[in-house]
PADOVEX-732065 format. One record per residue (C-alpha): x, y, z negated; residue number from 1; residue in three letters. Coordinates in steps of 0.02 Angstrom, whole numbers, plus 50000, padded with zeros to 5 digits. Each point is the difference from the previous one (the first is absolute). Layout:
N
- X:Y:Z:NUM:ALA
...
REM end
This chain:
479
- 50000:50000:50000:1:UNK
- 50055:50173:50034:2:UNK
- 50059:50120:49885:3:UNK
- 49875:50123:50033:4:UNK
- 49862:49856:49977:5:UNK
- 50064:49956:49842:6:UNK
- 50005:50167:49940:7:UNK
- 49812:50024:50050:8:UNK
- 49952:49852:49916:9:UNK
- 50115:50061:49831:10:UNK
- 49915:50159:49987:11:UNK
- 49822:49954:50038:12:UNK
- 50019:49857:49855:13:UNK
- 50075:50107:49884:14:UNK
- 49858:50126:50042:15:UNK
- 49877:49846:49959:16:UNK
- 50082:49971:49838:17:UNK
- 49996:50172:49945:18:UNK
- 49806:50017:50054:19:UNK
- 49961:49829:49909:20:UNK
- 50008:50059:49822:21:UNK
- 49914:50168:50033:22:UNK
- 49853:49894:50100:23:UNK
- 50007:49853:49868:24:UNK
- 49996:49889:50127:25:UNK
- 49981:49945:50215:26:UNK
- 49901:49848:50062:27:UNK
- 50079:49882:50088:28:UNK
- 49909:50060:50148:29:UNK
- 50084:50190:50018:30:UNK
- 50167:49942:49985:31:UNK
- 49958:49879:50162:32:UNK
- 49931:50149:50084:33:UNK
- 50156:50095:49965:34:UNK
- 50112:49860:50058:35:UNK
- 49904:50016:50140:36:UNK
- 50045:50183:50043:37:UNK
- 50178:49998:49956:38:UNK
- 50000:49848:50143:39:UNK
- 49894:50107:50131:40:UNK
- 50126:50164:49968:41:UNK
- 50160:49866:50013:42:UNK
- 49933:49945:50146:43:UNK
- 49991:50203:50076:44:UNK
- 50156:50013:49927:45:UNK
- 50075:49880:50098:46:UNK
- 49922:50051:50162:47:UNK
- 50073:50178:49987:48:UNK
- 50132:49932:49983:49:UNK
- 50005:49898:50147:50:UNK
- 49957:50142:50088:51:UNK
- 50131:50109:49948:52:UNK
- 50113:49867:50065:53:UNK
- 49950:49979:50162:54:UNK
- 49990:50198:50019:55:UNK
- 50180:49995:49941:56:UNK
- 50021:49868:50141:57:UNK
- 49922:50126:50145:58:UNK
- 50118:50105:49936:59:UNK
- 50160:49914:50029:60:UNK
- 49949:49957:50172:61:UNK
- 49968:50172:50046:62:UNK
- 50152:50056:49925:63:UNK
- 50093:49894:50100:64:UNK
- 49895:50042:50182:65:UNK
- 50058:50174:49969:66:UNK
- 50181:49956:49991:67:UNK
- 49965:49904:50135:68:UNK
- 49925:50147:50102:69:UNK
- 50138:50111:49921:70:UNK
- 50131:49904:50068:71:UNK
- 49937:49997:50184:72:UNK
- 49959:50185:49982:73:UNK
- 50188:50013:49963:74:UNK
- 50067:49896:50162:75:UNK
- 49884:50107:50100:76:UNK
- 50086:50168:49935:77:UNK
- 50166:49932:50028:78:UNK
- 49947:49940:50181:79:UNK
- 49925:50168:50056:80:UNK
- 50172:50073:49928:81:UNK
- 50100:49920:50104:82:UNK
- 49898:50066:50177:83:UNK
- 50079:50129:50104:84:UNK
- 49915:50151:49990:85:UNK
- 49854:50019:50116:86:UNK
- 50037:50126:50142:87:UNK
- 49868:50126:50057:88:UNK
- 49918:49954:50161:89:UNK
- 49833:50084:49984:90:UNK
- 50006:50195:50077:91:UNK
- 49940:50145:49885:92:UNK
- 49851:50066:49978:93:UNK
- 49925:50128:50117:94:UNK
- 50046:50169:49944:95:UNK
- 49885:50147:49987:96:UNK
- 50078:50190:49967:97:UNK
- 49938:50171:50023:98:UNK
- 50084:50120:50122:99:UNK
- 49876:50144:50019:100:UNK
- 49867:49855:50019:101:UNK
- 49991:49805:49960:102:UNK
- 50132:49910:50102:103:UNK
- 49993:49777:50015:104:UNK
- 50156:49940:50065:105:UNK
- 50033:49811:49998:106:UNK
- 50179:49922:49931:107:UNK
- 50129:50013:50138:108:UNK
- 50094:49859:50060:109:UNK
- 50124:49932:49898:110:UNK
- 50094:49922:50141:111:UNK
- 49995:50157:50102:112:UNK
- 49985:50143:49902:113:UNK
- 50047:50137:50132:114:UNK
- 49818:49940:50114:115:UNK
- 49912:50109:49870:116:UNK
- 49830:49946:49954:117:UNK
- 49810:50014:50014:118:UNK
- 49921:50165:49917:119:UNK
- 49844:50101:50018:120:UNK
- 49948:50161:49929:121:UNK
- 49854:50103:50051:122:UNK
- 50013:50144:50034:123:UNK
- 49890:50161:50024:124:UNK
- 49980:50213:50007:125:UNK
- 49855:50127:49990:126:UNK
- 50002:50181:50017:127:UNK
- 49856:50099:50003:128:UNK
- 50013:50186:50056:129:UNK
- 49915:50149:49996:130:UNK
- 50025:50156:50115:131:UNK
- 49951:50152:50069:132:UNK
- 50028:50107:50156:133:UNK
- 49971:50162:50025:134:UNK
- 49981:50093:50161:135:UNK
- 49919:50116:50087:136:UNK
- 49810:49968:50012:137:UNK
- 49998:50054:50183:138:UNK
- 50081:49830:50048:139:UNK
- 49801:49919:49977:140:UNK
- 50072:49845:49933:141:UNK
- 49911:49889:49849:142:UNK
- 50187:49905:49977:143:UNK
- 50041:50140:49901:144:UNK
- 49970:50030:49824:145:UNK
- 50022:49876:49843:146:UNK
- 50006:49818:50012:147:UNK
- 50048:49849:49914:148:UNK
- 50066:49821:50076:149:UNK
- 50104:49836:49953:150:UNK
- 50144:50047:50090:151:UNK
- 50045:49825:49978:152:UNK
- 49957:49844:49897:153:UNK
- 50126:49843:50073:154:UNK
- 49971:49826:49917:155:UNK
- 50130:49866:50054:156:UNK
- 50132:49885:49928:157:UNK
- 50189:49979:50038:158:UNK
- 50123:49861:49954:159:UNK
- 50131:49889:50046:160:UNK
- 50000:49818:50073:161:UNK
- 50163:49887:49982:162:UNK
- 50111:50019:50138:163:UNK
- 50058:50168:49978:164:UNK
- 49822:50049:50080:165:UNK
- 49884:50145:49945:166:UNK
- 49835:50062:50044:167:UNK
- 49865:50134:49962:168:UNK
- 49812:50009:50055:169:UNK
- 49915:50175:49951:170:UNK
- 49866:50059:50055:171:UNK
- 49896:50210:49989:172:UNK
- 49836:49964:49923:173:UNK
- 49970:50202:49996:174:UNK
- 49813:50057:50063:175:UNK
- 49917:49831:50031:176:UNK
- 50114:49942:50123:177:UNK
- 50150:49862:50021:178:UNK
- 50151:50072:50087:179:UNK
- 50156:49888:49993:180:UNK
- 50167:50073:49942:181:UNK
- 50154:49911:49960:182:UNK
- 49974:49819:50077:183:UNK
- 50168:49903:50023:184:UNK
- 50116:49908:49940:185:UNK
- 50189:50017:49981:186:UNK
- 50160:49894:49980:187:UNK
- 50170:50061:49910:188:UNK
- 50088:49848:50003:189:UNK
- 50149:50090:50081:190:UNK
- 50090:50116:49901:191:UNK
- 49968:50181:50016:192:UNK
- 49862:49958:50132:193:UNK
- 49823:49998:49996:194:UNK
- 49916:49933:50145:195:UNK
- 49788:50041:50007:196:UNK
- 49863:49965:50103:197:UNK
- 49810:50039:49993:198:UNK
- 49915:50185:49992:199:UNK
- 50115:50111:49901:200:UNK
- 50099:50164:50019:201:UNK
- 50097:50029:50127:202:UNK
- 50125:50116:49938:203:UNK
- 49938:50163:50061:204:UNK
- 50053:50117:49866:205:UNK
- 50073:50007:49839:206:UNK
- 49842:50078:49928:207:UNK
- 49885:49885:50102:208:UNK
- 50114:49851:49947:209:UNK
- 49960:50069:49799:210:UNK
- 49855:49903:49927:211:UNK
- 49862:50137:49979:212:UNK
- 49989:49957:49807:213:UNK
- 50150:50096:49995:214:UNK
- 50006:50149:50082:215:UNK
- 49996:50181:49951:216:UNK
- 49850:50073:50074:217:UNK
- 49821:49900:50026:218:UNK
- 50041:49988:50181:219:UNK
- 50176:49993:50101:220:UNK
- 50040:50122:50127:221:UNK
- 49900:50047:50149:222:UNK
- 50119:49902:50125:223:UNK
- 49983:49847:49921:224:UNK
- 49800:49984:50049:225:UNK
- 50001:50089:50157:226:UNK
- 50136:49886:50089:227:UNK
- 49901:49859:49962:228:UNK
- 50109:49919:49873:229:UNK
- 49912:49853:49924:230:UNK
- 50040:49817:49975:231:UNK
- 50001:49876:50143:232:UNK
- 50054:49836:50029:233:UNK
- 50164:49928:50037:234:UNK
- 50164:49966:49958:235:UNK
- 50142:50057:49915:236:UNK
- 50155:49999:49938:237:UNK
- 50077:50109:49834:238:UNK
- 50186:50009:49960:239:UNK
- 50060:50066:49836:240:UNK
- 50189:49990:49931:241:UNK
- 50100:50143:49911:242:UNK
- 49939:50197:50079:243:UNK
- 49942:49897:50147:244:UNK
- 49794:49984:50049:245:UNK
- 49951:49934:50177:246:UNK
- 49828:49950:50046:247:UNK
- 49956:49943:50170:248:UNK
- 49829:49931:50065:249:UNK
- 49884:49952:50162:250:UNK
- 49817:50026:49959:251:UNK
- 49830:50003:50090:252:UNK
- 49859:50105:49922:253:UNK
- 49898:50003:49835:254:UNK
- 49906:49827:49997:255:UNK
- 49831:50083:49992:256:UNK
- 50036:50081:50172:257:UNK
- 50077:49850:50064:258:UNK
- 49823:49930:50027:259:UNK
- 49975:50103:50158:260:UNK
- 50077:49874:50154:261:UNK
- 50051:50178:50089:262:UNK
- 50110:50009:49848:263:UNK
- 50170:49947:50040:264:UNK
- 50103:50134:49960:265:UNK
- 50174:49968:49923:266:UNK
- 50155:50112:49904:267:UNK
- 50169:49978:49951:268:UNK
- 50043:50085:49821:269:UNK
- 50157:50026:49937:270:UNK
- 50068:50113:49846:271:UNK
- 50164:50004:49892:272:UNK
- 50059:50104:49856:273:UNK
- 50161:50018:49896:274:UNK
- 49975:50002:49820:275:UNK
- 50143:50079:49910:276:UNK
- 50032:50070:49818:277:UNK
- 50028:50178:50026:278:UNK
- 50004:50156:49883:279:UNK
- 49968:49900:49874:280:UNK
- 49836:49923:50066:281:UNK
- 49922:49872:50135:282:UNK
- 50019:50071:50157:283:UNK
- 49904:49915:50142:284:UNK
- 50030:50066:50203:285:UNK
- 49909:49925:50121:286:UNK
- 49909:49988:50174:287:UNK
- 49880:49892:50086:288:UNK
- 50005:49977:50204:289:UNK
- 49801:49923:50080:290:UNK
- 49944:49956:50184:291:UNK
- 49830:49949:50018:292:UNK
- 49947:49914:50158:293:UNK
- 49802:50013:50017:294:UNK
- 49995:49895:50121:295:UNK
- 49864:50064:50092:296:UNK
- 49976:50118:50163:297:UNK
- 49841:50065:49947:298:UNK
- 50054:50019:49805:299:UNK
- 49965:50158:49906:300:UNK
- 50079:50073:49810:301:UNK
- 49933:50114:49901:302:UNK
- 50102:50118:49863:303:UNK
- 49896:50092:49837:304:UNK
- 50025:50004:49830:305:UNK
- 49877:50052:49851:306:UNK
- 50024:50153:49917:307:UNK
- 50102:49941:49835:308:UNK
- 49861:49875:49931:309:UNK
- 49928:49845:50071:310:UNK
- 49814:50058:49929:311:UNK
- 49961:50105:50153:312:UNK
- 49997:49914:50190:313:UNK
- 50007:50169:50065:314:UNK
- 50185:50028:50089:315:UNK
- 50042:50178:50033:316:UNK
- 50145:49932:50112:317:UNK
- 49952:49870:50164:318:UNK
- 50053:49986:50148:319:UNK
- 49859:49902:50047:320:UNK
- 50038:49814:50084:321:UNK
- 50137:50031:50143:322:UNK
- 50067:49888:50111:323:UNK
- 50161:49904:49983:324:UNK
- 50107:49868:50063:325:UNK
- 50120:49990:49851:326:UNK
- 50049:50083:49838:327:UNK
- 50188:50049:49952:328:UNK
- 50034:50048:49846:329:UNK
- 50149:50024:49856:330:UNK
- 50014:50096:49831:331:UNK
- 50134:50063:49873:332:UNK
- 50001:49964:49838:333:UNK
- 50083:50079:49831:334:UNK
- 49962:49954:49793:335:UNK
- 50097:50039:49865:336:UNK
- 49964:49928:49826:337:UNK
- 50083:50050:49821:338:UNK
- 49936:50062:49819:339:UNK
- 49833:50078:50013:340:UNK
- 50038:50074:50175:341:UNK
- 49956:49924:50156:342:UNK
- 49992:50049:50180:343:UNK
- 49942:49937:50168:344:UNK
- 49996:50073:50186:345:UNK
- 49940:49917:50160:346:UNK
- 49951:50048:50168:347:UNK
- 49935:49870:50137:348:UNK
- 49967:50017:50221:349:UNK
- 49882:49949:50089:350:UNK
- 50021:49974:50206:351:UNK
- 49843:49932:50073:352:UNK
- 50049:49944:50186:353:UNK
- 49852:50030:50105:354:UNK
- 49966:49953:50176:355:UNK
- 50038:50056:50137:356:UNK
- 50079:50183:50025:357:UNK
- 49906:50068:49848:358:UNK
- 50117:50074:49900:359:UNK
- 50056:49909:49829:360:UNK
- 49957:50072:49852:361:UNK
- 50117:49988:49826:362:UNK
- 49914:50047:49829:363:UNK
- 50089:50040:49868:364:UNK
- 49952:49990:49769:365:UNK
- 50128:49984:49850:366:UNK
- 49981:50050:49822:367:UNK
- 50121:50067:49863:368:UNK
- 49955:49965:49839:369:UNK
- 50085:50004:49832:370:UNK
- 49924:49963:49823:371:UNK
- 50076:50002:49806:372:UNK
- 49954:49895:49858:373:UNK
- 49919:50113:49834:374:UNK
- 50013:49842:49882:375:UNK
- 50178:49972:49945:376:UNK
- 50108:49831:50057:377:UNK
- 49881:49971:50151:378:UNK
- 50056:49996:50201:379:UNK
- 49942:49940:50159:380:UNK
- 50072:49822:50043:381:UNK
- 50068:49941:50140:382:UNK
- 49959:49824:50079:383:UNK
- 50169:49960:50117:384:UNK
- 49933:49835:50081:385:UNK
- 49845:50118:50089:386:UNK
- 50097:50168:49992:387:UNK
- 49851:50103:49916:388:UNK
- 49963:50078:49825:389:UNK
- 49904:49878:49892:390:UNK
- 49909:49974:49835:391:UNK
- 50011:50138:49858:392:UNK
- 50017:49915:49834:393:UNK
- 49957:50132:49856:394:UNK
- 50161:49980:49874:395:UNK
- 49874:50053:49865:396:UNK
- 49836:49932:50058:397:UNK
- 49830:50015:49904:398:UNK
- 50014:49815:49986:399:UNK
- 50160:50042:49897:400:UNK
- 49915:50103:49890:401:UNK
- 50068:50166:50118:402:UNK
- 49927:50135:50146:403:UNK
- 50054:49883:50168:404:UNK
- 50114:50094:50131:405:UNK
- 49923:50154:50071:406:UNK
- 50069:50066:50178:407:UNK
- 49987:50143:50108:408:UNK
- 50022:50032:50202:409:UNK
- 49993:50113:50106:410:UNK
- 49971:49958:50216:411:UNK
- 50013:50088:50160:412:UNK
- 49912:49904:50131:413:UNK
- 49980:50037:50173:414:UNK
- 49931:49920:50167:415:UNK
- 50006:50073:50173:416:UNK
- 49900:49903:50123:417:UNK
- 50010:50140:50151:418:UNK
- 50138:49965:50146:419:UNK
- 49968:49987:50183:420:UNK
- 49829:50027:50040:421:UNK
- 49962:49912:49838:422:UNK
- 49913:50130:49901:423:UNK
- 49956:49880:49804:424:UNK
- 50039:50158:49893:425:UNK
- 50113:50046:49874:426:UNK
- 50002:49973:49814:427:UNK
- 50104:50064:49853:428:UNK
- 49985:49952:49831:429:UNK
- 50061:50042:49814:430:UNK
- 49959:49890:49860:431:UNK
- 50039:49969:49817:432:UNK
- 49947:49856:49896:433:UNK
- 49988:49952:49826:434:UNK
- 50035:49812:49954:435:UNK
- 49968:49926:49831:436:UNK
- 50069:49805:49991:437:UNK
- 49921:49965:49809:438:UNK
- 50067:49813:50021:439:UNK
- 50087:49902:50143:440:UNK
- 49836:49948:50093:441:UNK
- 49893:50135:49955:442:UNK
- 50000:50180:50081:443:UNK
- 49926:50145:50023:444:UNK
- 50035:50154:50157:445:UNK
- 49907:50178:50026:446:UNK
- 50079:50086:50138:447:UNK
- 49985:50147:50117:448:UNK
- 50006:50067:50174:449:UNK
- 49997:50138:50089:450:UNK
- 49977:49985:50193:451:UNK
- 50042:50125:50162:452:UNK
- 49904:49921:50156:453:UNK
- 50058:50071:50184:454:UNK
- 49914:49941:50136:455:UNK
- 49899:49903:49906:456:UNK
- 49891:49872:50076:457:UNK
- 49836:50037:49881:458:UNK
- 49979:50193:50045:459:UNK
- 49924:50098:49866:460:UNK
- 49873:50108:50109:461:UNK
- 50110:50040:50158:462:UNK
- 50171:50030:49880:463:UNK
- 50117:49846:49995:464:UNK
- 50140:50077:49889:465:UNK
- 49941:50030:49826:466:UNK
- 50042:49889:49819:467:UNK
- 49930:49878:49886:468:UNK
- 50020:49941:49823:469:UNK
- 50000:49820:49936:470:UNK
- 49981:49940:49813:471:UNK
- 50006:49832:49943:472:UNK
- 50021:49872:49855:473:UNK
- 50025:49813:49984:474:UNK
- 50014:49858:49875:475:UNK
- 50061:49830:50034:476:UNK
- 50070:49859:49916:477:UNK
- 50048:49826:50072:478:UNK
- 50082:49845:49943:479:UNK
REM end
């Protein structure tokens, strides 16, 4: 018998002793009954027991499964220890920055770095202007007065696909209609070159080559619109290096045009520019050379500009459509860049060949213009891979908690469309304009013109010398 039983028993009988005396006396038949319980609680007794035994046994044998398990767990560290390391054959994620709008551009090539890689931005602009023009009231026309337009509002994207290739597909949304604009794509595999083709500039002028988000009045001089410089479609080639710029290009017309068969008209455009450091500046002298074949025996141009603002359709210069075999025509070109100052001069001819013995006319425009920044730290850029002035970033923009860059210019403009029997008139302008640039994408112009019309096509009454005076504001932004 167990110690524990024995115990039991020893302390229950010495508990019956002690109870006899002070109960006189138990039957025979209690102390069975109690021999009876002190069996049934042995008996429990003994089966806790044998429980705790077994659990006890459970134990051991899960004890030793997680050795067990512990053991393998330890060859499997060692094994994975003793791999190589892994090397990375998955590419990167795409990545996603912000440079004046979202830009995507997928992981380049690890094997061939140098191809570049595919990227797309979007890309977009919208000005909205108001203007006035004021002249006399004898010239009867309802195109004078105030007005307000989008000037322009592009939409479009831009990137770059691997192989060194580019592209850019833009498009003027302005006044419920879709006009095409820079179409094409480009490769610069070679170095220094850059070889386009598709509807873009071709290299006409250095102002006409400046994106219009960046120049100093709301519109660029007279010449530029009444030559008929606009985009067109071809192809071209663009060499940069050092002081040197040379551009080069064959092109057709502007695509929308090109949907008339009798269309087949076709130039040659060429332009070049040194771009030396001088006086302590950018310097940038250039000229552009242009023959334009139209093609065409029974072919006509026409030569008018608007008066200073693109609000009004009246033109108080035309020579009305003329006709023409060819068009020759070159220009001179002169920037200089540095501090607050800048200044810019260019003058362009136009020879129209016409048939027969009619005698060719050449017209003649230009501008000098020069401008100086109020707002301390701030210039006009210059971009040397498309020879033109470019972007004003405001060192102390209201996004940096300052005033932007604030700029002032003043412009003499002239066009003379009158030579050999050609009688488009003559006009003279002096302009000033106020620019505030509150952050790199934003800004804001108000400007002013004063005209002198001679031999003006609109007459006012029967006089076709007298003046005119243009005011105007804009604000754009783009990304």
């Amino acid at each position: 018998m167990k110690l524990v039983t024995c115990v039991s028993i020893t302390a229950l009988a010495c508990a019956a002793g002690w109870a006899i005396p002070a109960e006189a006396a138990t039957s025979t038949g209690d102390l069975a009954t109690l021999q009876a319980q002190l069996q049934q609680m042995q008996a429990q007794m003994q089966g806790q027991m044998d429980a705790m035994a077994a659990m006890q046994a459970q134990i051991q044998a899960l004890q030793g499964q997680l050795a067990e398990a512990k053991a393998k767990s330890d060859a499997m560290a060692s094994a994975v220890a003793a791999l190589p390391a892994p090397t990375v054959s998955a590419k990167p994620p795409v990545a996603i920055t912000w440079d004046g709008g979202p830009k995507i551009e997928s992981p380049a090539d690890p094997k061939n770095p140098k191809a570049g890689k595919w990227s797309f931005k979007p890309r977009g602009r919208l000005q909205i202007d108001t203007a006035s023009v004021s002249a006399p009231s004898s010239i009867g026309s309802k195109s004078l007065g105030l007005a307000t337009e989008f000037r322009r509002a592009y939409f479009g994207f831009d990137g770059t696909i691997p192989g060194n290739f580019g592209y850019r597909i833009e498009a003027d949304i302005a006044n419920s209609s879709i006009d095409p604009t820079d179409v094409y794509l480009n490769y610069t595999g070679i170095k220094n070159l850059t070889l386009t083709i598709g509807q873009h500039k071709p290299f006409e002028s250095m102002e006409d080559t400046e994106s219009d988000l960046f120049t100093s009045f709301m519109e660029r001089a007279s010449f530029n619109t009444a030559f008929g410089f606009e985009r067109r479609l071809g192809l071209s080639a663009q060499y940069q290096k050092g002081i040197v710029l040379a551009q080069v290009g064959v092109f057709t017309d502007n695509v929308t045009d090109l949907n008339a068969d009798t269309d087949n008209s076709y130039s040659i455009d060429s332009r070049f520019a040194l771009q030396p450091r001088l006086f302590g500046g950018q310097a940038h002298i250039g000229g552009s050379a242009h023959y334009h074949d139209l093609n065409d025996s029974s072919a006509t141009v026409r030569y008018r500009a608007r008066p200073f603002t693109h609000t009004t359709d009246i033109r108080f210069v035309d020579t009305k459509a003329i006709s023409a075999l060819s068009e020759t025509n070159y220009g001179v070109e002169l920037g200089w860049t540095g501090g607050p100052v800048h200044f810019t001069a260019e003058s362009q001819w136009m020879k129209v060949n016409r048939p027969g013995v009619i005698a060719d006319p050449t017209f003649n425009g230009g501008y000098v213009e020069a401008g100086v920044f109020l707002t301390k730290g701030d210039t006009l850029p210059y971009k040397a891979s498309e020879g033109t002035w470019t972007r004003i970033k405001p060192k102390n923009g209201v996004d940096k908690g300052g005033i932007g860059a604030v700029q002032v210019n003043a412009r003499y403009d002239w066009l003379d469309l009158n030579d050999n029997g050609v009688l488009g008139g003559r006009q003279e302008l002096v302009g000033a304009s106020l620019l505030w640039v509150p952050t790199d994408y934003v800004r804001f112009i108000v400007d002013y013109g004063h005209l002198w019309l001679r031999d003006a096509a609109v007459a006012a009454g029967v006089n076709r010398n007298y003046n005119a005076d243009v005011i105007g504001m804009r604000a754009q932004f783009d990304f």
